[in-house]
C-alpha positions as CSV (number, residue, x, y, z in Angstrom):
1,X,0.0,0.0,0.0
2,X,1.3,3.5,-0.8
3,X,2.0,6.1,1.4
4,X,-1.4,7.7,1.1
5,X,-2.9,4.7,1.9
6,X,-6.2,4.8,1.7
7,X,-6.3,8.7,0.9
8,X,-6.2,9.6,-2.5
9,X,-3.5,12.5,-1.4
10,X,-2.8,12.9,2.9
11,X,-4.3,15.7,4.2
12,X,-1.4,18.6,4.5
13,X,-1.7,22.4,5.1
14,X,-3.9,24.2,2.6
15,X,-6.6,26.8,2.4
16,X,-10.0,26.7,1.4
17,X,-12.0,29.6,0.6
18,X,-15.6,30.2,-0.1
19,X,-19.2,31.7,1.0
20,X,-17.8,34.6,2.6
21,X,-14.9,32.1,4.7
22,X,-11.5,31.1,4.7
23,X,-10.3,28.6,6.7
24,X,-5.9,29.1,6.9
25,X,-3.7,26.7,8.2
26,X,-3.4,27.3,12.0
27,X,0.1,29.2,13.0
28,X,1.6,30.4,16.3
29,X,0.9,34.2,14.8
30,X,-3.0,33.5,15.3
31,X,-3.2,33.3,19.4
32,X,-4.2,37.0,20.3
33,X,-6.9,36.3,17.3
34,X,-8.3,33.6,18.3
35,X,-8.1,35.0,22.1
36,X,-10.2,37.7,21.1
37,X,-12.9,35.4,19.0
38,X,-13.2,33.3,22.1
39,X,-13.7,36.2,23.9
40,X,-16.8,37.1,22.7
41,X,-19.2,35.2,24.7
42,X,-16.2,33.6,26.9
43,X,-17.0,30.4,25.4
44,X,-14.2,28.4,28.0
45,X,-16.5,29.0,30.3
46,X,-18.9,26.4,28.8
47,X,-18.0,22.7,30.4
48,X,-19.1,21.2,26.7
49,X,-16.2,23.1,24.6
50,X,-12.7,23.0,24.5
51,X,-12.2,26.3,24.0
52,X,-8.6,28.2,25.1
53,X,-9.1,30.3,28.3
54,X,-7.4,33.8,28.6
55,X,-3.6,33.1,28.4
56,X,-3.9,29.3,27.1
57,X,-4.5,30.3,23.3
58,X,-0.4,29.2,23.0
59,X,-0.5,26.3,23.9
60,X,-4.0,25.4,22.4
61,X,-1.9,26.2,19.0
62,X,1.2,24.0,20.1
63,X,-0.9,20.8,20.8
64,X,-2.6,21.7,17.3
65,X,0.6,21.7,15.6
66,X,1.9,18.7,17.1
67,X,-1.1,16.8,16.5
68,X,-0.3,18.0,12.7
69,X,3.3,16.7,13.2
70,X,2.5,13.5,14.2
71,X,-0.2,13.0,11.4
72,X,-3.6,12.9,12.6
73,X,-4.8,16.8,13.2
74,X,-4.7,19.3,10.2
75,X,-5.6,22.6,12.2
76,X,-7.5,25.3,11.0
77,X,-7.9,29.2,11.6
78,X,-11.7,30.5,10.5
79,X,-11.2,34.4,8.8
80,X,-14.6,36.5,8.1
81,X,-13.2,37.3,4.5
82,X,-14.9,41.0,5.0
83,X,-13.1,42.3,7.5
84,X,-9.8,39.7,8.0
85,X,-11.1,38.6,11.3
86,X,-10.0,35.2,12.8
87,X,-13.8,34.2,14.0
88,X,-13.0,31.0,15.2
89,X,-11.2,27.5,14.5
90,X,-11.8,24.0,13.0
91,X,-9.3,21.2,12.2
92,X,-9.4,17.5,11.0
93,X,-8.3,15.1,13.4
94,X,-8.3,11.4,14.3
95,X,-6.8,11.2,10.7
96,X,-6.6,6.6,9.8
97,X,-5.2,7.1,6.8
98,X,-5.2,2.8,6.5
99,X,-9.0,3.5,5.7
100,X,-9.4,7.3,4.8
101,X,-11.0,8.2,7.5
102,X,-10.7,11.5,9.3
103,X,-13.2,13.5,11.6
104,X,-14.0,17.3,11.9
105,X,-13.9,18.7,15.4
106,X,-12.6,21.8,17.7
107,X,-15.0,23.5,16.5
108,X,-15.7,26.6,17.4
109,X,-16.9,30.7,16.5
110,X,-17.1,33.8,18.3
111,X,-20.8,34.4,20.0
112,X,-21.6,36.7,17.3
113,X,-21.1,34.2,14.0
114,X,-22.7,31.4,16.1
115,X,-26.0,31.0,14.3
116,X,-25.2,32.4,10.8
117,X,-24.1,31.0,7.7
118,X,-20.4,30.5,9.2
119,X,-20.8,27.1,10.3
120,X,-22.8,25.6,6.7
121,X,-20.4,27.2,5.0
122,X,-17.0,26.0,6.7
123,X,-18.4,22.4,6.7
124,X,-19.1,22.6,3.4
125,X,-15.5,23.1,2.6
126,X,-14.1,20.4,4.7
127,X,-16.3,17.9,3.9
128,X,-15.8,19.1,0.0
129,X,-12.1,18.9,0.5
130,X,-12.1,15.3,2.8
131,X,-13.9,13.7,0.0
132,X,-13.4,15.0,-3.7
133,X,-10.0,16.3,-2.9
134,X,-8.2,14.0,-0.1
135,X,-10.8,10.9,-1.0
136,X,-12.0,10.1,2.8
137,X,-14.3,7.3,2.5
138,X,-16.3,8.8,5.8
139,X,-15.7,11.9,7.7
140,X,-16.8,11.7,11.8
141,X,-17.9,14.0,14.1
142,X,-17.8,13.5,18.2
143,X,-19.5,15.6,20.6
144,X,-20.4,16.0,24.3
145,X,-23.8,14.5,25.0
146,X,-25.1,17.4,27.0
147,X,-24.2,19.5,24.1
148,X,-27.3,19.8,22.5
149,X,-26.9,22.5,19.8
150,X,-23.7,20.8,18.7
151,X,-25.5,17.4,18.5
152,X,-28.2,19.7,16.1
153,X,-25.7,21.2,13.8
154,X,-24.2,17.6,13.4
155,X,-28.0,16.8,12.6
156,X,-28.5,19.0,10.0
157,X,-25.4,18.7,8.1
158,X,-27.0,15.4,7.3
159,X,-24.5,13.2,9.3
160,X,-25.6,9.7,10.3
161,X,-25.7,8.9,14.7
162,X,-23.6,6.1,14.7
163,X,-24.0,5.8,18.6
164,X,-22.8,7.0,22.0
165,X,-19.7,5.6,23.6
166,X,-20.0,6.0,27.6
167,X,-18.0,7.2,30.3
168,X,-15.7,8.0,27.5
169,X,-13.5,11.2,28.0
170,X,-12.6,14.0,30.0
171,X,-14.5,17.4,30.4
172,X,-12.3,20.5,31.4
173,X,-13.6,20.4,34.8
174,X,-13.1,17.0,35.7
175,X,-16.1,15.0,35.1
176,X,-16.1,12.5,32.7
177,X,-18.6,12.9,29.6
178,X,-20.4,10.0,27.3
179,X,-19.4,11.1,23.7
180,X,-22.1,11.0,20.8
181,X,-20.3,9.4,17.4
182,X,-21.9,10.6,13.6
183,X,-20.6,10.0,10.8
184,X,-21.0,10.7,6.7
185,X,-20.2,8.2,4.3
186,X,-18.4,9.1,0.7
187,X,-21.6,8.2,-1.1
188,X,-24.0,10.1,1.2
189,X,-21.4,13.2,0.3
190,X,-23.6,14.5,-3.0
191,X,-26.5,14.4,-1.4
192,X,-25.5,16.6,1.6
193,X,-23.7,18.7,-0.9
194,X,-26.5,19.5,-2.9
195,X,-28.5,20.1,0.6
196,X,-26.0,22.3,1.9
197,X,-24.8,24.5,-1.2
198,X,-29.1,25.1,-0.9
199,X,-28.7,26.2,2.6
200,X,-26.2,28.6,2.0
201,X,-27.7,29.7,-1.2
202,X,-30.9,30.5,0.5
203,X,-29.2,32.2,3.8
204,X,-25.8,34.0,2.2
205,X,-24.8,35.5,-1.6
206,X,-21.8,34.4,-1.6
């Protein structure tokens, strides 16, 4: 088997742009950014998110990048293409690339892009990318089970519930959360394309 394995090419650091969005490859250079995009709202404050508290932004980025130097993360910064404002961050992660699999996860936007056409629209690119460009065979998603709105925009996306693994990992204060599994499968992708590009038709002129 070749070095991509299962992959078509391995997922390295690119951009993708579209629908108002880029999504960058996550440097060092983007921690006061993505402090002040957390900021809004103080999203570490919510137990259901990993989100970097004041000061911790650094290292967030370090154990992104060495997640991407060992293989199985390819971070991302989220920029608001009108004004050049990092909004947020996304990455793949869990990358097999023995059976093309990868998931999308550490998500997350400042308060005020929560709810808009931001989140369609940077799925849309991943998933566009993990599966006509990198040639994932399924792309999964994992989230808290008390996080309900996450478990919804999963939903909606079109993404299958696979399950819920329990008592499964660690939540930022200490208490161990079951972990709800989705995932989309390569020929499902047209379909939820087609559904999605509608969505953002309908919501954002690109």
């Amino acid at each position: 088997m070749n070095a991509t394995q299962g992959f078509k090419q391995l997922p390295s650091p690119t951009t993708l742009t579209g629908f108002g969005v880029s999504l960058v490859p996550l440097q060092k250079e983007h921690a006061q950014a993505l402090e002040r995009a957390a900021a809004d709202g103080e999203l570490w404050t919510l137990r259901v998110t990993s989100v970097p508290e004041p000061g911790a932004a650094p290292a967030y980025i370090d154990a992104a990048l060495q997640g991407q130097q060992a293989g199985h993360m390819l971070p991302f910064a989220i920029i608001e293409e009108s004004s050049g404002e990092v909004i947020g961050t996304s990455r793949y992660h869990d990358i097999i690339p023995s059976v093309a699999r990868l998931e999308i996860g550490y998500t997350w936007y400042a308060r005020r892009w929560q709810r808009s056409h931001v989140n369609t629209a940077c799925k849309l690119l991943l998933l566009r990318h993990a599966f006509e460009s990198l040639g994932a065979q399924v792309v999964g998603w994992r989230t808290d089970n008390f996080n309900l709105a996450s478990q919804r925009a999963i939903e909606r996306l079109g993404a299958h519930k696979d399950g819920v693994l329990r008592h499964h990992a660690l939540r930022r204060d200490g208490t161990v959360r079951d972990t709800v599994m989705y995932s989309l499968l390569a020929g499902e992708w047209p379909e939820v394309e087609k559904h999605l590009a509608y969505q953002l038709q309908i919501r954002h002129a690109d």
